[in-house]
N, C-alpha and C positions, 0 to 999 in steps of 0.2 A: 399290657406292659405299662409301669409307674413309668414316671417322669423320670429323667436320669438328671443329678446333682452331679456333675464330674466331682467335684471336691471329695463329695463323698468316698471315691474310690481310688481319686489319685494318690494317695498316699500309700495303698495299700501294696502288697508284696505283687512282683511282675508278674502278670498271667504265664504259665507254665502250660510246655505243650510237647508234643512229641519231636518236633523237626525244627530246633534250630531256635532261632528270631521270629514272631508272630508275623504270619504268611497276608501282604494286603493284596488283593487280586482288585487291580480299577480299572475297569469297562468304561468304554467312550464311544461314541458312534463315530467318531471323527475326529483327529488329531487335527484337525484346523479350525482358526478364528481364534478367541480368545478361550472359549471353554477348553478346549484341546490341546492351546499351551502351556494351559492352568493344569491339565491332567498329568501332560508331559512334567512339566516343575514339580509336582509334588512327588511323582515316581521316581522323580531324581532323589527331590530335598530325602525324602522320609528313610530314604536309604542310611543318611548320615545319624538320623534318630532312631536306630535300633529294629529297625522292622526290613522283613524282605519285601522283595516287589514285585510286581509283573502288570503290564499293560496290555488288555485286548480292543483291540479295535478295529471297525471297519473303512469303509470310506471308497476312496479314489484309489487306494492301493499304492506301490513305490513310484509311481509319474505319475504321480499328481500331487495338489499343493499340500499334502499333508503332513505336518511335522517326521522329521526320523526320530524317537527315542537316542541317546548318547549310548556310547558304550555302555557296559556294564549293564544297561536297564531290560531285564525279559522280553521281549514283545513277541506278541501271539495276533496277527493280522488275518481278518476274519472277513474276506471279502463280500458276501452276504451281507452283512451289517450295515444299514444306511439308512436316509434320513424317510424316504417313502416308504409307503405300504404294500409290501409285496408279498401275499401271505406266503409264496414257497420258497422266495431267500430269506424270510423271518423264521420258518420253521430251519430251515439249513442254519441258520445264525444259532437260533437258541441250543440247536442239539450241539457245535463247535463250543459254546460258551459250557455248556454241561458236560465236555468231554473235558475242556482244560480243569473245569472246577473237581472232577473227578480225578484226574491225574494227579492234580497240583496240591490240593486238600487246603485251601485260603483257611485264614482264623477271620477273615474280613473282607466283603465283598462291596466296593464302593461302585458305583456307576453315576456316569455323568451322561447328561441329554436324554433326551424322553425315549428313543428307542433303544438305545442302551437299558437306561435304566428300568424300562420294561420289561424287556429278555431277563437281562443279568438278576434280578430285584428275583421277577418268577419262579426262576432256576435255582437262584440260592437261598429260597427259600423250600423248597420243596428238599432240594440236598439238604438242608439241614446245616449251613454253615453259622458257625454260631453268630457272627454280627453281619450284620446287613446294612447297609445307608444309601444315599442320592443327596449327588447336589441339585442345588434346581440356579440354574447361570441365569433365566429371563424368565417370563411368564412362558405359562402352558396352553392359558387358553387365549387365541388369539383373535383378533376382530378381526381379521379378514376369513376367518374358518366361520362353516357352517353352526348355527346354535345346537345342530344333532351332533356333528361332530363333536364339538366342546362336550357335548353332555355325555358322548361317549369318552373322551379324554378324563371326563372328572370321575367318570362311575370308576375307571381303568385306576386312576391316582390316589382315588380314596380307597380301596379295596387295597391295592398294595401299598400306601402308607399303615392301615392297618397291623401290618403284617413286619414292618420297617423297625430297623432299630434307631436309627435316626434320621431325619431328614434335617440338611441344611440348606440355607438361603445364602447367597454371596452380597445378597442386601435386603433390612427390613421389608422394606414394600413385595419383595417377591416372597416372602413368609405372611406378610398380612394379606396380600391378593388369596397364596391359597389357602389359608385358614377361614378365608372368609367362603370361597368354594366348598367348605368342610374336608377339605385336605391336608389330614394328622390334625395332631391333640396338640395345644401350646406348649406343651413337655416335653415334645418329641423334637420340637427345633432349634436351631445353633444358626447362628449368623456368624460365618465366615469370610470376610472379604478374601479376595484374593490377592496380592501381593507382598511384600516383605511380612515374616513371621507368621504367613496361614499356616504354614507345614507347622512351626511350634504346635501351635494353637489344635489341628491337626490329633497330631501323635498325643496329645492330651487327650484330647477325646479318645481314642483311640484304645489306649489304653483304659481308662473309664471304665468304656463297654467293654471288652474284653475282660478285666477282671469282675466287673458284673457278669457276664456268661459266666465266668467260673465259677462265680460263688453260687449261682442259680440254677445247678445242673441241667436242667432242662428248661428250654422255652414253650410255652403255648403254644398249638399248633404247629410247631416243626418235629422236622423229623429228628431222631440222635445226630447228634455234632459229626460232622464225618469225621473230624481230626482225632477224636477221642479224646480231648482234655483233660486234663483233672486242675482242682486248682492248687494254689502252691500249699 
């Protein structure tokens, strides 16, 4: 995949699709702390900018500290889904993530936090959904974690950067830590803070890659687009 220039393609005619308003499906391990009210806010804001929504996430479930979605916002809670390694609620997680991406048919599959964004990233790329991204809220590899582990984190992050349509950083030094890990290509990242006007900023992009899918029928190594697009 080139480097994406949004400008290049924000001008262009709105990606066109079967169902509506371009479908964002955003995955979160956790509606709490700051990453998860950032997921929460933007499934709100992006509603107002022309796109559908839906939030899936796991965590502590309805008693516990974890944000509720407002009215209006989809939510698909995926108790499996957490922040440890448990290979048999990971598998239960991924195949619930692969059932909604299968019902729902997204034009855009975002995930936040590293085991979200591990499941969801895997899954939607194997379906074939035409854009894919991750935010990254903090670093991934951390000092208090084994140097094996880290080095399993980064084999896991670079392999599916590869495969990403975009990865964003909520600040510089979290894009130059993993760039310097060899995690994505300098063309492949967006710095997006979070607060007032990320959702703008956001649905820019958004749009961008979406009409980039269209105009590029097919992607390298994915499967056909489940939604069947065509462009406008």
């Amino acid at each position: 995949m080139e480097a994406l220039d949004p400008s290049a393609f924000a001008a262009e005619a709105p990606y066109r699709h079967g169902h509506g308003r371009p479908r964002i499906l955003r995955v979160a391990t956790r509606l709490n702390h700051d990453p998860g009210r950032h997921a929460v806010q933007m499934a709100t804001d992006i509603r107002e900018l022309g796109f559908e929504t839906r939030l899936v996430s796991g965590g502590s479930g309805p008693d516990g500290d974890d944000i509720d979605p407002p009215p209006g916002v989809a939510h698909t809670y995926v108790p499996w889904l957490g922040h440890a390694l448990r290979p048999g609620d990971d598998l239960r997680a991924t195949v619930a993530i692969a059932g909604v991406i299968r019902r729902w048919r997204p034009d855009i599959v975002h995930s936040h936090l590293p085991k979200a964004g591990t499941l969801a990233r895997a899954v939607a790329i194997q379906a074939g959904v035409p854009v894919v991204m991750h935010t990254f809220h903090d670093r991934v590899l951390k000092d208090y974690l084994s140097a094996l582990r880290n080095a399993a984190f980064s084999k896991i992050e670079r392999s599916l950067a590869a495969r990403t349509d975009a990865l964003i950083a909520v600040a510089p030094w979290i894009r130059d830590e993993l760039l310097g890990a060899g995690i994505g290509r300098p063309g492949q990242w967006h710095i997006v803070a979070t607060g007032e006007g990320c959702a703008s900023e956001l649905a820019g992009l958004y749009r961008a890659l979406l009409n980039r899918a269209a105009a590029t029928s097919t992607v390298p190594g994915r499967t056909p687009a489940v939604s069947g697009h065509v462009p406008a």
